[in-house]
C-alpha positions as CSV (number, residue, x, y, z in Angstrom):
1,X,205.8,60.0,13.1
2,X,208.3,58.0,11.2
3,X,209.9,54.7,12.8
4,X,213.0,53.5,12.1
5,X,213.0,49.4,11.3
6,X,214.3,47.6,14.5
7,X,216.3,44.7,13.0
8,X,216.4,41.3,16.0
9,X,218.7,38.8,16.1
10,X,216.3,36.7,17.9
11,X,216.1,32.5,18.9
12,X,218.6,32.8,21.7
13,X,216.7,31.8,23.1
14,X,213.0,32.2,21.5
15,X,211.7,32.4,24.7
16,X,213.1,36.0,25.5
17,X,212.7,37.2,22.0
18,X,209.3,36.8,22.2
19,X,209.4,38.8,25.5
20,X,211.4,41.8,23.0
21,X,208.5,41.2,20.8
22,X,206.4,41.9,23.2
23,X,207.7,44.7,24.8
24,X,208.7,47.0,22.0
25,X,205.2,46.9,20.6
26,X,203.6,47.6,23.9
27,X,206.0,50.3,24.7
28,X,205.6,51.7,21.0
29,X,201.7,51.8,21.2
30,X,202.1,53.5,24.6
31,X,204.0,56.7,22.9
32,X,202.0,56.5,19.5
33,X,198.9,55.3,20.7
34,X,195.9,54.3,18.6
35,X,196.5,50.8,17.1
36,X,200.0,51.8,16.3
37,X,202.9,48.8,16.7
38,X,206.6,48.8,16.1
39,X,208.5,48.2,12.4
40,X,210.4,45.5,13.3
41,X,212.8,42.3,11.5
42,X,213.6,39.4,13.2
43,X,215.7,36.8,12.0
44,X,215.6,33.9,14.5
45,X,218.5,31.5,14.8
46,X,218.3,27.7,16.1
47,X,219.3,27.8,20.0
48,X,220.7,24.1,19.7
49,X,223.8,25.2,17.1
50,X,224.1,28.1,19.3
51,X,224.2,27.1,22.9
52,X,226.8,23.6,21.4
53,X,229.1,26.2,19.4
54,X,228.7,28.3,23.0
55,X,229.7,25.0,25.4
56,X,232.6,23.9,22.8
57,X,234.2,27.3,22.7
58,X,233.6,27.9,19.1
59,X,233.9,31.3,18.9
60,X,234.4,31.8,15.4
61,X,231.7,30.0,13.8
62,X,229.4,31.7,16.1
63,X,230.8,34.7,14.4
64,X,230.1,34.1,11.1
65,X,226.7,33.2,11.7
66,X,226.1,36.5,13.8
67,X,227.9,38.0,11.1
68,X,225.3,36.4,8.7
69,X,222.0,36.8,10.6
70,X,222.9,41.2,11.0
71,X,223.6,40.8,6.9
72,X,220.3,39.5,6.2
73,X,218.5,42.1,8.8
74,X,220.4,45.0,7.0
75,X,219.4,43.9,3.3
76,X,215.9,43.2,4.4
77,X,215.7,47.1,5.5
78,X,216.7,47.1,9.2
79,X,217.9,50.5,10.3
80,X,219.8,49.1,13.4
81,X,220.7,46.1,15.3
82,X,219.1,44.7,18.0
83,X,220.6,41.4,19.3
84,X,218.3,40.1,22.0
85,X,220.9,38.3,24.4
86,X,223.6,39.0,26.2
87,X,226.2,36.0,25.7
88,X,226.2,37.2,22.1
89,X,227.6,40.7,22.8
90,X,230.9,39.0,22.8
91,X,230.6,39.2,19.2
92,X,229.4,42.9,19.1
93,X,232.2,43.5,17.3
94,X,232.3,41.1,14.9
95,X,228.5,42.4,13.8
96,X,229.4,46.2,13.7
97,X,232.3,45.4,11.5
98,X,230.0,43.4,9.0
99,X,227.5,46.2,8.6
100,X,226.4,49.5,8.0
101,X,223.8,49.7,10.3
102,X,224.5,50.6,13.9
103,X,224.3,48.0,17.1
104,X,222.2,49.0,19.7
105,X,224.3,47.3,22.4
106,X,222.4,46.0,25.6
107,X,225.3,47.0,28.1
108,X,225.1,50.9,27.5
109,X,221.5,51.7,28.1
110,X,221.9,49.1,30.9
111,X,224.5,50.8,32.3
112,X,222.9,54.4,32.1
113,X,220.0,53.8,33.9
114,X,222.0,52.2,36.6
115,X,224.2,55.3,36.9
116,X,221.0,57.6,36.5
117,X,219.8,56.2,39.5
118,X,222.5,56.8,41.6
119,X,224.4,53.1,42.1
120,X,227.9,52.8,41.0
121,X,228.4,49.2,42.5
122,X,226.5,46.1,41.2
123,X,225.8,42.7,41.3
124,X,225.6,41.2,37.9
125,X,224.0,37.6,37.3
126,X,224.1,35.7,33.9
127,X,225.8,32.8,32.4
128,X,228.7,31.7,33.0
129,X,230.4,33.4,29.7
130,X,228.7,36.6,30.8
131,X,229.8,36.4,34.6
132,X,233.3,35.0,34.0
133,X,234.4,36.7,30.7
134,X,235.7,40.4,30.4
135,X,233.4,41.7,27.1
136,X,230.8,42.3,28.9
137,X,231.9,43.6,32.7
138,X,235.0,45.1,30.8
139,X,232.3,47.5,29.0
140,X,230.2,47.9,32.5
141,X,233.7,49.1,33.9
142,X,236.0,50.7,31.2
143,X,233.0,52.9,29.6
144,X,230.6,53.6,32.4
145,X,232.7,53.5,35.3
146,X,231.1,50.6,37.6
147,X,232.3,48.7,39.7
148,X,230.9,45.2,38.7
149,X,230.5,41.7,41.3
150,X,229.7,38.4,40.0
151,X,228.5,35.3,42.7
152,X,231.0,33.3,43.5
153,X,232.2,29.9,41.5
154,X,229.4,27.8,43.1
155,X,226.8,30.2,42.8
156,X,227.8,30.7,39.3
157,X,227.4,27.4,38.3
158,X,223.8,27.4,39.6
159,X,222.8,30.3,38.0
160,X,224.1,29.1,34.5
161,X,222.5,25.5,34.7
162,X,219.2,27.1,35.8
163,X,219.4,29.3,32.8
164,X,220.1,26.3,29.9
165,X,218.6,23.7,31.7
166,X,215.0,25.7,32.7
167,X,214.6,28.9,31.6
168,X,215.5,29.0,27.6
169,X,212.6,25.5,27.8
170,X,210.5,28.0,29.3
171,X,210.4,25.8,32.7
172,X,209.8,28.1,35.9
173,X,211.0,26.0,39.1
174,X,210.3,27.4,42.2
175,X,212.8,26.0,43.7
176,X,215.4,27.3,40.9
177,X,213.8,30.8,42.3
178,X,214.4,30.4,45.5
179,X,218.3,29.8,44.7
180,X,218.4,33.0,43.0
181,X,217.2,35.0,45.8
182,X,219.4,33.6,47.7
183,X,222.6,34.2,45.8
184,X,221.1,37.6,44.9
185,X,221.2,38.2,48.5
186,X,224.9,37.4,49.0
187,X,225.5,39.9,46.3
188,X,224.0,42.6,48.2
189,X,226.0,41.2,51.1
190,X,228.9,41.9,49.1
191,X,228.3,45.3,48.7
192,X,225.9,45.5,45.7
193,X,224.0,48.6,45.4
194,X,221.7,46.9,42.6
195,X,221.6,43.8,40.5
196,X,221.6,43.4,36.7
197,X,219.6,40.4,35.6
198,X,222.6,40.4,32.6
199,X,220.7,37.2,30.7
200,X,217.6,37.9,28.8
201,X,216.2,34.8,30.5
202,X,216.1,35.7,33.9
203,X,213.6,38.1,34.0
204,X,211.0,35.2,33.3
205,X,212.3,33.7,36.8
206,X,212.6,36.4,39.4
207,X,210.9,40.0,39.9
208,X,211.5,42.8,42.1
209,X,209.7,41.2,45.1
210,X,213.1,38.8,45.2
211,X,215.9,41.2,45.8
212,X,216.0,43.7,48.4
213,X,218.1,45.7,45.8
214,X,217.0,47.1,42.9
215,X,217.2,45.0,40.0
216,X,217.9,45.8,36.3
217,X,216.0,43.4,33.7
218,X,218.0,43.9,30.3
219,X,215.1,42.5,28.5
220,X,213.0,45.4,29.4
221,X,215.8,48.2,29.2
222,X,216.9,46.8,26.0
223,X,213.9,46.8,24.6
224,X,212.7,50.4,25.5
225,X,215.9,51.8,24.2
226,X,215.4,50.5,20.5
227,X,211.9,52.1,21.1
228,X,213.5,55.3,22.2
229,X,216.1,54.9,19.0
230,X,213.2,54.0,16.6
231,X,211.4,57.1,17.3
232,X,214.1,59.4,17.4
233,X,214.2,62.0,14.6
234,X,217.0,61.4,12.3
């Protein structure tokens, strides 16, 4: 079978995109098998421009380098676009327009297997640009049709300074993990049918054994679907 080239904006942080690494060749061996493994690019950015640029709001120099990093992907031989966050699908549009190559963006397949499974009301945790802005709960609501609940301002806060002060250093607190259950449960007080772990990061921090819910790791389902789009026949 032929693959197509999976082409990672990674670095954001390295911690997941080693996870991504991980995954799709895993998954890939799985559904070749022998010693197969996946075609894959990465081009890894450095977290500290990022996350400043993030925290001072500038948007369009965050842009130009996602801009940038899906350029070099595409001339390297990249058949499509994987960027392994979730923050940075704010800019998804700014990286279709500046290629050829499609976006595989991490809301859709997200949102599929949440609606597959029967659950039209969820819980969504992430930072604080993913929780509070619209491009990413706007595409949850608008093109799948769920009804989307963030944690409260206070909550919030928590689960954004757990995520740049822990988990993108790789530090697992249990205490940090015991907050998260926590406001994962007032979530499913709420209402939620099921929770979407909407930052790449938090999958290193909590499981299913912390939500009475189900919960739905983006990491993983990302990375399955640019499996699923590698192998399918052109």
């Amino acid at each position: 079978m032929t693959q197509k080239t999976i082409g990672l904006i990674g670095g954001m942080s390295w911690e997941s995109s080693a996870e991504y690494y991980r995954i799709i060749n895993q998954e890939t061996l799985k559904r070749l098998g022998g010693v197969h493994s996946a075609r894959s690019l990465m081009l890894s950015v450095d977290f500290d421009e990022i996350e400043q640029l993030q925290h001072a709001g500038e948007w369009d120099r965050l842009a130009d380098l996602m801009r940038d990093a899906a350029l070099h992907l595409e001339r390297g031989g990249a058949d499509f676009i994987v960027l392994c966050t979730n923050t940075m699908h704010r800019l998804a549009d700014a990286i279709t327009s500046s290629v050829r190559i499609p976006l595989l963006h991490i809301a859709d397949p997200t949102a599929e297997g949440i609606k597959t499974a029967g659950f039209t009301r969820v819980g969504l945790l992430g930072t604080a640009f993913t929780m509070e802005q619209d491009f990413y709960k706007g595409r949850l609501q608008s093109r799948h049709g769920l009804e989307v609940i963030v944690p409260e301002a206070d909550d919030r806060k928590i689960v954004h300074e757990v995520i740049y002060r822990e988990l993108i250093l790789g530090r697992i607190d249990p205490a940090s993990r015991q907050a998260y259950r926590t406001i994962i449960a007032r979530l499913i007080d709420q209402g939620a049918q099921a929770v979407i772990l909407g930052c790449t990061e938090i999958m290193l921090l909590v499981s299913q054994e912390d939500s009475a819910v189900p919960l739905f790791d983006t990491t993983t389902i990302h990375a399955i679907a640019a499996v699923d789009h590698a192998l399918m026949p052109d």
